[in-house]
N, C-alpha and C positions, 0 to 999 in steps of 0.2 A: 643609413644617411641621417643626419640631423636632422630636426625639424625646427624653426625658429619661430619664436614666441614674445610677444613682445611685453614683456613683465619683466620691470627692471629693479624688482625684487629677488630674481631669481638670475641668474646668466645669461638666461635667453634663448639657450641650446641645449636642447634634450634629447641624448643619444638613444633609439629605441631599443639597439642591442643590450647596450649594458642597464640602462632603466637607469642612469647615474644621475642620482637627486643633486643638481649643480648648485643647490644650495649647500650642501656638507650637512644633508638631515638623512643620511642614509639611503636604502634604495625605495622605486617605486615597484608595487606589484604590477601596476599597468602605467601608460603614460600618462603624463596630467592630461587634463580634459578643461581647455576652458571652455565655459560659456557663457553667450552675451546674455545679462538681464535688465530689466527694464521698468522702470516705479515711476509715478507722477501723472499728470495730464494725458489722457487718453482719447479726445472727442474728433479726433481725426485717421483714429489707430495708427500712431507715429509709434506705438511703443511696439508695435510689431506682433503684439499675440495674440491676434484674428478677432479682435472684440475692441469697442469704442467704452470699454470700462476701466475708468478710474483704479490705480493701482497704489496704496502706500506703502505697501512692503515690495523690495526686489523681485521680480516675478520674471522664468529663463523664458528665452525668447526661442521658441521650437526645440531640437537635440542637438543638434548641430554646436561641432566642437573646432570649428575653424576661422573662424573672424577674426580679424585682425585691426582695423579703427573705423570709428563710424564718427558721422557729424551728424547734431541735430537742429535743424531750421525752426521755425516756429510752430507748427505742427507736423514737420516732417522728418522724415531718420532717412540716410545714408551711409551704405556701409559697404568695406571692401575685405573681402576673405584672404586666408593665406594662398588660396588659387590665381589671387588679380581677378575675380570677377566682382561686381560692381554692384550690388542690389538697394533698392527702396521703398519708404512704405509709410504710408501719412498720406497729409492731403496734397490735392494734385490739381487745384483748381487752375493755376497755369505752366502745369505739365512741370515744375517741380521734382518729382520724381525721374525723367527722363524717360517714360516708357514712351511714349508716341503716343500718349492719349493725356485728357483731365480727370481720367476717373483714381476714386480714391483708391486706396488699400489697405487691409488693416492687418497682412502680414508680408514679410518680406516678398521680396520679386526681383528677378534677375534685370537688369538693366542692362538689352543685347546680349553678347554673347561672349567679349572679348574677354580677355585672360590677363590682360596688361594694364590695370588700376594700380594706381603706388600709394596718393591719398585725394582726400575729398572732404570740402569746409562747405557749409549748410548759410544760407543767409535765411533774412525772412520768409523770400516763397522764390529761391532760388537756388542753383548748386552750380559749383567751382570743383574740379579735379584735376586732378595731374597723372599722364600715364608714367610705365616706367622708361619712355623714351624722352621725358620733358616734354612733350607736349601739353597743352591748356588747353581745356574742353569745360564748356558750360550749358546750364540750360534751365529754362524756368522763366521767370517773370524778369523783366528787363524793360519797365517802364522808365526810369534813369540810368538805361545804358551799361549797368550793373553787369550784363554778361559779357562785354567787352567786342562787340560786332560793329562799332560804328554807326550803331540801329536801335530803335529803340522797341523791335519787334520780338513776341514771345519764342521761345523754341521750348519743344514737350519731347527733344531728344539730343542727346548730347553733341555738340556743334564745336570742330576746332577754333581754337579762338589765335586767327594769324597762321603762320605757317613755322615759328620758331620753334627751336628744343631745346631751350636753357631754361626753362621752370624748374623751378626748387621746390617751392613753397606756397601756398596761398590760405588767405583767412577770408571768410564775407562775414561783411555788417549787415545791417539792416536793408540797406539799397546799397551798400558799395562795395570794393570786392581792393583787397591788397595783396599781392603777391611779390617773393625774392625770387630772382634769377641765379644761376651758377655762377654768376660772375660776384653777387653781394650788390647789387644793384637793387631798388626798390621799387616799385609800380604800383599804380593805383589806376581807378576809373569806378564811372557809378557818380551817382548822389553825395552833392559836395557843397550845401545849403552853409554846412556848421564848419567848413576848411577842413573837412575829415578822410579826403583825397592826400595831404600834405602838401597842395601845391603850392602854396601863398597867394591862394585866392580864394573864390565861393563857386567857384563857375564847376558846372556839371561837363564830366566828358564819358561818351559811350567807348573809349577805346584807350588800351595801356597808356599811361603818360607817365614820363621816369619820374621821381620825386628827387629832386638835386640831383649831384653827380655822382654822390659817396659810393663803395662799393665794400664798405665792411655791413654790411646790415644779415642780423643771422636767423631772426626770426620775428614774427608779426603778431597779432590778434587785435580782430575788430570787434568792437564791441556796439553797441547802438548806433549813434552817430559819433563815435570815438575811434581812434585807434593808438595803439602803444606797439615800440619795437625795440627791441634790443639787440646792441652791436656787438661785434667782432670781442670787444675790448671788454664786454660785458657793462657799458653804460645802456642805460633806460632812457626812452623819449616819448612823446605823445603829442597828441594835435587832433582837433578836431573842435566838437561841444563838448562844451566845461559846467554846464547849468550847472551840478552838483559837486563839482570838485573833482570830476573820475580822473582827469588829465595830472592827478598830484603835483600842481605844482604850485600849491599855496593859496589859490583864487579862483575863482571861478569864471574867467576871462578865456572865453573860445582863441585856440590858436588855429592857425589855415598854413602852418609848416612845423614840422619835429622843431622840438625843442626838449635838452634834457633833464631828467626828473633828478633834482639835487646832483649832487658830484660823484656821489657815486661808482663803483665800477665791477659789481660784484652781485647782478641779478645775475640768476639763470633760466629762469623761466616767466612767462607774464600771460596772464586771459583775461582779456576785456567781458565784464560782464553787460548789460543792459545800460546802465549810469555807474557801473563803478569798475571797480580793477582789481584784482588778486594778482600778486608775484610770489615769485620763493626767490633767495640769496643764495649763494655756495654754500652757503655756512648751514644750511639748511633750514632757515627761518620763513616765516609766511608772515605776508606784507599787505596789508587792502586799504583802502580808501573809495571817494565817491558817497555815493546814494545810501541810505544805511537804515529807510525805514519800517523795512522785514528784518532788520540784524543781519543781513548779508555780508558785511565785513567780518563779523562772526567777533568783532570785541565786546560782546556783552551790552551793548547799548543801541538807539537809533539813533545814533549821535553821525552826524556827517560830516567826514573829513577831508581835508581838501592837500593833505600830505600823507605821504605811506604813513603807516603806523604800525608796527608791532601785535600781531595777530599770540598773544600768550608769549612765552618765554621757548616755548621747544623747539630743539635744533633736528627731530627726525623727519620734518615733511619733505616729502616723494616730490605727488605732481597735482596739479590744481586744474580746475576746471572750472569757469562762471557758466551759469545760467542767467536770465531772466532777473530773477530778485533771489535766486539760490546760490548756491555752492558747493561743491564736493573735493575734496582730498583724499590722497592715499599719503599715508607715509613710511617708513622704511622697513617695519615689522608690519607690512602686510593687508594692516587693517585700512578701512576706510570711514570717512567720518563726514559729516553735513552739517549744513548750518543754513539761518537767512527763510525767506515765505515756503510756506508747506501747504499751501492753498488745494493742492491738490493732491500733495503727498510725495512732492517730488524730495522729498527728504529722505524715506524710508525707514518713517522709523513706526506705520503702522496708526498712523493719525495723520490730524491736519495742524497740527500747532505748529507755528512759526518759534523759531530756535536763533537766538543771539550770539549763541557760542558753538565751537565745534563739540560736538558728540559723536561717537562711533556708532558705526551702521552693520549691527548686527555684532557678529562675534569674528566671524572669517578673517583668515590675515594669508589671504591667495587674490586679494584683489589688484589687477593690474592696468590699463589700459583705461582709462575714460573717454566721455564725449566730449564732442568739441561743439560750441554754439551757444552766442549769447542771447539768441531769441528766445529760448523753449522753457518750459515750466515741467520738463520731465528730466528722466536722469536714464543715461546709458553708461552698462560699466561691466567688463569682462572680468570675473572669478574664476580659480579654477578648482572645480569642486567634484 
């Protein structure tokens, strides 16, 4: 029976009978083995490997060869295995984690028992999941409403959020949480100071509220108090806080409803970082703008841009990730590459020096799967090695 992998470098689908390398690189003597590693900011052990010490180079996180995506909060990781079960590990000051307590962890831990996790987006000091029934489940810190209960009380284990099963998709910002439905419908709730809810207003709500009526919407990312989405048709939009430009759309003028980013129609991916944004095009290009005074756009300067801009010339980048004041890519021979503040080494490249352009991270070109989270100063990323 296959076993499915989410590396989309490779097919995806690795038969264990036949060992059939579904790249066309020949056979395997055993199956690939990935596993998850973990570099950067450690003083909450969010990086998973039983120690509160700072990490600059990749370091694997236990032996285990089954992870499938994890999100990282601002001092905390969430991850969901190829089984559906759910684990975390970081700090846990208002239960964060979802075990039923506030104590920390500094290696992973099973969160219950269940078997049915699909994915899960990390905010500040909070977490958003989806099972594989569509169901929406939260829990953590919910002082703006952020977990979507109509309350603005903590929960320290994961809590249905409503009774529906049409969850697609969900992203958390800093205090707000946006999710797509299976209809292409869009939602939001949580902290909405900067109009980063999209509703066309500032006002806070503890519980889903649909953003207009549209129903092509295909995918999200929240970034600090920002967020960006892209549609059916492949146009790009944004709303929220603009202080530095991250919302690209020439100014720095806060919007409180989607509005799209030039005319565009031909993004296919987009992650909000802290104050800025990384996209990739079809065509395979990589796009940043916003905040840019660690080199986080990765264009060689601290220069801040308030329009996408052309991240180099190359048309092979994969998939993108924002951190904090970082950033990480894969692109399509495998390897992976960093750029933007390395204060703690969340770069990996074995120091602390802040990097303005991309650079490859190590030599590997089996890197697949990244973290999701624009709060964290570390880095999560499945190899298989």
């Amino acid at each position: 029976m296959p076993i499915t992998y989410p590396y989309t470098q490779y097919s995806g689908s690795w038969n264990l009978s036949s060992q059939a390398n579904a790249k066309g690189l020949g056979t395997w003597p055993t199956p690939p083995a990935p596993h998850l590693y973990a570099w950067g900011r450690n003083n909450a052990g969010q990086l998973g490997v039983g120690n509160i010490t700072n990490y600059s180079s990749p370091k694997q996180i236990g032996l285990l060869t089954n992870w499938l995506s994890f999100a990282c909060g601002y001092q905390h990781s969430v991850s969901i295995k190829t089984d559906g079960t759910l684990w975390a590990w970081g700090q846990n000051a208002y239960g964060n984690l979802g075990l039923g307590n506030i104590t920390n962890y500094s290696s992973p831990k099973q969160v219950g028992s269940l078997t049915n996790w699909s994915s899960v987006s990390a905010g500040y000091q909070h977490s958003v999941s989806i099972k594989t029934d569509n169901t929406l489940w939260s829990w953590g810190r919910n002082n703006f409403g952020q977990l979507g209960f109509n309350n603005t009380t903590n929960y320290s284990s994961p809590k249905q959020v409503g009774a529906l099963t049409n969850w697609l998709s969900v992203s958390c910002g800093y205090t707000h949480t946006v999710s797509i439905k299976t209809d292409g419908t869009l939602w939001s709730w949580g902290y909405n100071a900067f109009g980063q809810l999209g509703q066309g207003n500032t006002t806070s709500y503890s519980s889903p509220k649909q953003v207009g009526s549209l129903t092509n919407w295909l995918s999200v990312s929240c970034g600090y108090q920002h967020t960006v989405s892209i549609k059916t048709d492949g146009s790009l939009w944004s709303w929220g806080y603009n202080n530095f430009g991250q919302l690209g759309q020439g100014n720095t003028t806060n919007l409180s409803s989607p509005k799209q980013v030039g005319v565009l129609t031909n993004w296919s991916s987009v992650s909000a970082g802290y104050s800025f944004t990384l996209t990739l095009k079809t065509d395979g290009t990589l796009w940043s703008w916003g905040r840019c005074e660690y080199g986080q756009l990765g264009l060689n300067n601290q220069t801040y841009y308030s329009s996408p801009k052309q991240v180099g010339s190359l048309t092979n980048w994969l998939s993108i990730s924002s951190g904090a004041y970082h950033a990480v890519s894969t692109k399509t021979d495998g390897t992976l590459w960093g750029w933007g503040g390395n204060t703690y080494g969340q770069l990996g490249f074995n120091n602390t020096t802040n990097l303005s352009s991309p650079k490859q991270i190590g030599s590997l070109t089996t890197w697949g799967t990244l973290f999701k989270g624009s709060m964290t100063q570390s880095t999560l990323a499945i190899a298989i090695t």
